[in-house]
Each structure stands twice: as C-alpha cells, then as structure tokens.
C-alpha positions as CSV (number, residue, x, y, z in Angstrom):
1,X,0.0,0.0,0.0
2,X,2.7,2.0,0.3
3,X,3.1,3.6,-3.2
4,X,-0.2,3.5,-3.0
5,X,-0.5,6.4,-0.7
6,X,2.7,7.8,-1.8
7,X,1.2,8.7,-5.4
8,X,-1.4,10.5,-3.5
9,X,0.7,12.3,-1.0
10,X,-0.7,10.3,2.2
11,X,1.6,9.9,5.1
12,X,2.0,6.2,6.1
13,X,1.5,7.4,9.4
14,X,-2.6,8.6,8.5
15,X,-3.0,4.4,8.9
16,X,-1.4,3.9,12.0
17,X,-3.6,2.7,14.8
18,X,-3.8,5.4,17.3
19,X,-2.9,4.9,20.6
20,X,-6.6,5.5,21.9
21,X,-7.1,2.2,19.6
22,X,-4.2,0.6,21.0
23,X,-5.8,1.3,25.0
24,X,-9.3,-0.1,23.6
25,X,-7.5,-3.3,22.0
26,X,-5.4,-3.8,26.0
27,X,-8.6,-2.9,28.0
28,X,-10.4,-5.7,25.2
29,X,-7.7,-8.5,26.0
30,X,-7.1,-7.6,29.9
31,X,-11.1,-7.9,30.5
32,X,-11.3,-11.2,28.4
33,X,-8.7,-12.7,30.6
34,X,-10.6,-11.6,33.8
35,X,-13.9,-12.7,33.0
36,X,-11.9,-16.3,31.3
37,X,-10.3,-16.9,35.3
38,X,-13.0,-15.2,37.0
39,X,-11.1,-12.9,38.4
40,X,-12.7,-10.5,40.7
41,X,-16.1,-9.5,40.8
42,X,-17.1,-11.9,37.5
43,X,-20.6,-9.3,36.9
44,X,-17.9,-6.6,36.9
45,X,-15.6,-8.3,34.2
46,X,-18.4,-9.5,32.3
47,X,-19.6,-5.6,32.1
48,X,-15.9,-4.8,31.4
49,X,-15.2,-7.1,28.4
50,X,-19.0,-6.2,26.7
51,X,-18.7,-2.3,26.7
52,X,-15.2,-2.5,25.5
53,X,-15.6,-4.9,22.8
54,X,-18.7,-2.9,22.0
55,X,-16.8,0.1,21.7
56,X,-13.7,-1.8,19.4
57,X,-16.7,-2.6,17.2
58,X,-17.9,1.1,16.5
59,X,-14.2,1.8,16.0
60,X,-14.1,-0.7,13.1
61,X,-17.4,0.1,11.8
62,X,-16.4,3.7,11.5
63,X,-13.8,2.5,10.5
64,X,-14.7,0.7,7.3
65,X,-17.1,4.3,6.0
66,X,-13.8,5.7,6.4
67,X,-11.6,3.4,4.4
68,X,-14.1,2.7,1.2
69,X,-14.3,6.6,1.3
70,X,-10.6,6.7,1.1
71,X,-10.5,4.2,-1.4
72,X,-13.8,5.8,-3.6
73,X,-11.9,9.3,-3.4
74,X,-12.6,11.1,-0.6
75,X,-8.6,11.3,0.2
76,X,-9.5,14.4,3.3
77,X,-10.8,11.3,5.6
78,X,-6.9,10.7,6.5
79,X,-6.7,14.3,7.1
80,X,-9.3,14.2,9.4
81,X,-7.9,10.8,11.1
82,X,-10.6,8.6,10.1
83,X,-8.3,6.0,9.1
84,X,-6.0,5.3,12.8
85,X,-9.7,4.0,14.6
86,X,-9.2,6.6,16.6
87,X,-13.3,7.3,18.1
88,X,-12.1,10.9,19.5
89,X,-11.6,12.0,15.9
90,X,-15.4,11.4,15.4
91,X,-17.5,14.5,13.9
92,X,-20.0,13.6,16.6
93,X,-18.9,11.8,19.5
94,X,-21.5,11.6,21.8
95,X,-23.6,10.4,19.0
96,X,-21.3,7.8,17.9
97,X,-19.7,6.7,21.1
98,X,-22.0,7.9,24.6
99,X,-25.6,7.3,23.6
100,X,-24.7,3.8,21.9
101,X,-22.7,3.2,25.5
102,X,-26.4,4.6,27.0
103,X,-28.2,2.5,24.7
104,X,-26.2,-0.5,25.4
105,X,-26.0,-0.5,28.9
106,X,-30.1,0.3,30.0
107,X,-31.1,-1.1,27.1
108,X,-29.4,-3.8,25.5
109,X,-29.5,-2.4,21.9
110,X,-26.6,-1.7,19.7
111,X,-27.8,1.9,18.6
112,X,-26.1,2.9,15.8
113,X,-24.0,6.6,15.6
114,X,-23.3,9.5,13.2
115,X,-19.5,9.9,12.8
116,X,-17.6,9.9,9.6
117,X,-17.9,13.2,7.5
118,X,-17.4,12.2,4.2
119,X,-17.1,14.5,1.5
120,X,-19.2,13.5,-1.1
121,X,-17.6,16.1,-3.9
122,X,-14.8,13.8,-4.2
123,X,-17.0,11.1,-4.7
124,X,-17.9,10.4,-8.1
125,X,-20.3,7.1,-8.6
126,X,-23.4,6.4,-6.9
127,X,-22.6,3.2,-6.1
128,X,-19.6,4.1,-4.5
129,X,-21.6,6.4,-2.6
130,X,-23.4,3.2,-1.2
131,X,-20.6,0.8,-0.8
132,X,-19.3,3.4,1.7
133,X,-22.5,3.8,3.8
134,X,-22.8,0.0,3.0
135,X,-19.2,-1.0,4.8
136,X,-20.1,0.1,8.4
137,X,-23.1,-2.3,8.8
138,X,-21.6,-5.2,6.5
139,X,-18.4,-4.8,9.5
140,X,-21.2,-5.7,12.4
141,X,-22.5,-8.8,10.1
142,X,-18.9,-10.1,10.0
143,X,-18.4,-9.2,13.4
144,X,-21.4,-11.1,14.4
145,X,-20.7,-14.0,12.3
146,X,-17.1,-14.4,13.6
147,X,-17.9,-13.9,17.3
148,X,-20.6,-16.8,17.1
149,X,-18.1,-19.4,15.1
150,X,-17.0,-20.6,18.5
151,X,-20.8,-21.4,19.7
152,X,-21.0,-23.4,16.1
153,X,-18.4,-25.6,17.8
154,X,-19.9,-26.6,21.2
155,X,-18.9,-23.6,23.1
156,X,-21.2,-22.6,26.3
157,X,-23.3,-25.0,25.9
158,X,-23.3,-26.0,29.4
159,X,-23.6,-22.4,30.6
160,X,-26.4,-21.7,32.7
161,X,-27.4,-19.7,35.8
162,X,-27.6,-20.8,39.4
163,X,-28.2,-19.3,42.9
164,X,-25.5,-19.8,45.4
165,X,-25.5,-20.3,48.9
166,X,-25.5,-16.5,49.6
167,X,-28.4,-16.7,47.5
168,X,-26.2,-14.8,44.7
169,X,-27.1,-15.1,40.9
170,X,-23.8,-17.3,39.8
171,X,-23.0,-18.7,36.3
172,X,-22.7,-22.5,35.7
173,X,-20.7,-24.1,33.0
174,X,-16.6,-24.1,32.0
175,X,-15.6,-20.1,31.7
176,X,-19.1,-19.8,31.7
177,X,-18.9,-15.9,32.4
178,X,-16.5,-15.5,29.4
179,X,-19.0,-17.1,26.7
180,X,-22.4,-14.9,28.5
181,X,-20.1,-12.5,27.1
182,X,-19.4,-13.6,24.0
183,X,-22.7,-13.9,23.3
184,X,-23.7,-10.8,24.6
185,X,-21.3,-8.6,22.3
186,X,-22.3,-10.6,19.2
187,X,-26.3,-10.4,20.0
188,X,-25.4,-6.8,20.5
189,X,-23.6,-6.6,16.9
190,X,-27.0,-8.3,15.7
191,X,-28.6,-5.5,16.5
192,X,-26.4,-3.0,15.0
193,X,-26.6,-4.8,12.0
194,X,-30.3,-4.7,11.7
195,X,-30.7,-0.2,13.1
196,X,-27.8,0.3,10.1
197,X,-30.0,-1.2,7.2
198,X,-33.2,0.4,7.9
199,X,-34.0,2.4,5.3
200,X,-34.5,5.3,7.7
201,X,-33.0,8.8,6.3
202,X,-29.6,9.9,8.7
203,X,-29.1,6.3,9.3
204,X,-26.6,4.1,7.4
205,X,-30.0,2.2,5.3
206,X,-31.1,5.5,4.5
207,X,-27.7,6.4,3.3
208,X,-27.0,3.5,0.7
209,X,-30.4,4.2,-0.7
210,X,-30.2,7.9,-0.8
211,X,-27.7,8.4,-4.2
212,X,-30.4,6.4,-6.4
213,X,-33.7,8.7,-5.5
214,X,-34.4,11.6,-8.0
215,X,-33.6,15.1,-7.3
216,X,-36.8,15.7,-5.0
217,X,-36.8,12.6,-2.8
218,X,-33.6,13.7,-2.5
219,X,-34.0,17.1,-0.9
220,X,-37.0,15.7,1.1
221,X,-34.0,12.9,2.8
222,X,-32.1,15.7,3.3
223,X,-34.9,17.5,5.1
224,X,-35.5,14.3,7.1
225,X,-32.2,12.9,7.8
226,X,-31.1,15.1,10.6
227,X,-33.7,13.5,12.5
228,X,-34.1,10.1,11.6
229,X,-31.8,9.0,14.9
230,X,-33.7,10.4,17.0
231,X,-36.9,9.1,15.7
232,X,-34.8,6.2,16.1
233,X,-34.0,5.8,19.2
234,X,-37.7,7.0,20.8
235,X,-39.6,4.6,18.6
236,X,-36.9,2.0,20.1
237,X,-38.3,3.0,23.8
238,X,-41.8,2.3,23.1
239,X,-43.1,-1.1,24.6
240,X,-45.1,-2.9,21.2
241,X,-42.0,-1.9,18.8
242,X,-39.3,-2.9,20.8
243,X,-40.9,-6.2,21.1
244,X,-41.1,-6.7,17.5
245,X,-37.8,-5.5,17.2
246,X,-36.0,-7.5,19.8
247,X,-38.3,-11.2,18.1
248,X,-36.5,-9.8,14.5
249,X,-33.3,-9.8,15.9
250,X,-33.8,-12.6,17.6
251,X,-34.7,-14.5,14.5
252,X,-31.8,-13.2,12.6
253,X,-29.8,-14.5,15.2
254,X,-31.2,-18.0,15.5
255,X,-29.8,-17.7,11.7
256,X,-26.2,-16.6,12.4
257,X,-25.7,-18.9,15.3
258,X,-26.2,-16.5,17.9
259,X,-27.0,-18.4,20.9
260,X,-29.8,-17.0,23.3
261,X,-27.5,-16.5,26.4
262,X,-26.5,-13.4,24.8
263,X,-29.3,-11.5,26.0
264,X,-28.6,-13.1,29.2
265,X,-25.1,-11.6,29.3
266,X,-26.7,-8.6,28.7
267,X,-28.6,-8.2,32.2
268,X,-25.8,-10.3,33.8
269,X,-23.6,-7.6,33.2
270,X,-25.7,-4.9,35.0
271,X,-23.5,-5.2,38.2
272,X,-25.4,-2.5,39.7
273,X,-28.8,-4.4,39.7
274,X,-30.0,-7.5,41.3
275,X,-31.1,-10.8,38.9
C-alpha cells in the first residue's frame, strides 16, 4: 500500500492505529482474561469485556465508512484521522460513542451513531456512494458471524445460571462468564446490524439508498435525515415496537448462530442491579 499512498501524498502514518485504539484493543484483551479466570467480581468483568468490545466494534465500523471513502476518493478522511480508529476524531462523538454506551448499557440495543464526514464532492459514482454507507453495517455482520463461530463448535453450551449459597445469581458451566459475554457482544452486533439497514434517512440504510432517488426525494431525505436518529432511538423506547424488534433480531440471530445466552449476558452484566 505504500506507493499507493505515496502517489497520492498520504503519510504512512494517517493508517497507524492510534494509541486510543491501541488502549481499547489492551482494556479488550485484559477484561477477556478476567472474566476467562473469574477474576474478581465476574458481573464486573463481564460488564468490562461487553462495553469495551462494544466500543472496538464502532471503531471498526467507523472505521470501514472511512476506508471505502478513502478508497472511492474522498482522500480528506486521512486528514481528518478517520483512518487510525481513533473514536475521539469522530465529527460527533457523543452520538457515535456515549448514547450507543447509554443504549447499550439500559437497554441492551446496539444503537447505531453518526460519525464519519465524508465529502461526497470527491466522490464520483453512486454506487460508491453506497458501498461506503454500505461497509459500516456489512463490519457488524462479519463481526457477528465471527464472534458466534465458536458457539457453532460446542462452546457454552453448558452455561447456565444458578443461585449460590448467599443466594447470589452465579453462572454454571466451564468459563461460563466469558461465553455470556461472547454472546452478549455478538447479540449486541446483531442488533447494529439490523438499526444500520433500515432504510431510515440519517441512518446508514437511509444512506445506501439515498444516491439512487431523483432530485426531489432527494432534498426531502435531506430535510428528514437530521432527525431520523432520534426518531430512532424513541420509537426504540416504546413497549409494542421494541418487542417486535428485539423477536427480529432474535430471529436473525437463531440464523447466524447467535446463541440465546447473549441476552442473558446482557442483564448479567448490569452489576449494579439484582437478577
């Protein structure tokens, strides 16, 4: 790659990982081993390991906008630091980093974010317009897929949950903490998956659709999309929809081999609360 970004005057350094990435990849890998051994408060490491992993997957899906835009000719998204998976060199951080946290932690739901600016002067096909919005959301599929291979294989199957003699909510089965939050993070990149392709305008869906509508629908997405994550995330609140929503991705999970003690890792993880 290196001539690559020589001919177009691109430091090597633009695709460095940045140290922030580096901290989120450690905290990642010293919370895994924790909630493996069951070291500590297990809840605790469980929490730990699900809300970093979650945020290593927003990195990467942000990511993958950024580096199709790169590649499509948006060259300003290494300017701008898109490309070292840095999340503090989001346009809109709280969007893309605190609410999905929020969203995560009280709710269970991987929320998706606004983040990448791309400039879309640079970019001159329509269907590169929509292989960039595409990449984010296609990132939380593969994520997904790869974090249930292991479950295809046998693991935590014996997993299960058990009061102790302190009458404590405990887990059962061989690193049994470790696989609730396995499945946890990849129910959670389920989720993503299925916010990012709804065709709702601001949102990722929205976004792949958008360059193929005529000049009018156009300017009426515009009008919309500004708001389309917030509609979002308070149609997500209300009781009869989030019920439908949460039996979809259930469904869609059955299909990926997404086991079903990923939503139990979910509320396991709330340390804070009794089970």
């Amino acid at each position: 790659m290196s001539s690559f970004q020589l001919s177009r005057g691109t430091p090597r350094s633009a695709f460095l990982p940045s140290p922030v990435f580096v901290g989120i990849l450690a905290l990642v890998a010293v919370s895994g081993w924790m909630t493996w051994t069951g070291y500590g408060n297990v809840r605790v490491d469980v929490f730990l390991l699900v809300i970093s992993g979650w945020v290593l997957s927003l990195c990467l899906h942000e990511y993958a906008h950024a580096l199709v835009a790169y590649f499509s000719g948006d060259r300003g998204v290494a300017d701008r630091g898109y490309l070292r998976l840095n999340p503090l060199k989001y346009t809109h951080p709280v969007l893309s980093i605190v609410l999905p946290l929020v969203a995560v932690v009280l709710g269970g739901i991987g929320l998706p974010g606004g983040a990448v600016w791309v400039d879309h002067a640079h970019v001159r096909s329509k269907l590169k317009e929509s292989l960039i919005s595409a990449a984010g959301p296609a990132t939380n599929v593969l994520f997904a897929v790869l974090l249930a291979v292991p479950f295809a294989f046998g693991a935590g199957d014996d997993v299960g949950f058990y009061r102790d003699d302190s009458g404590q909510i405990s887990v059962a089965g061989a690193h049994g903490a470790f696989w609730l939050a396995l499945g946890a993070l990849a129910f959670l990149q389920v989720t993503a998956s299925v916010l990012n392709l709804l065709p709702v305008p601001g949102l990722d869906g929205g976004n792949i659709v958008q360059p193929w509508l005529s000049p009018p629908y156009q300017r009426a997405y515009n009008l919309f999309a500004p708001y389309g994550f917030i509609l979002l995330f308070v149609l997500l609140w209300q009781s009869k929809i989030n019920v439908l929503f949460f039996d979809l991705v259930g469904w869609i999970a059955g299909i990926l081999g997404v086991p079903d003690i990923g939503q139990g890792g979910l509320f396991y993880m709330r340390f804070w609360s009794d089970l």
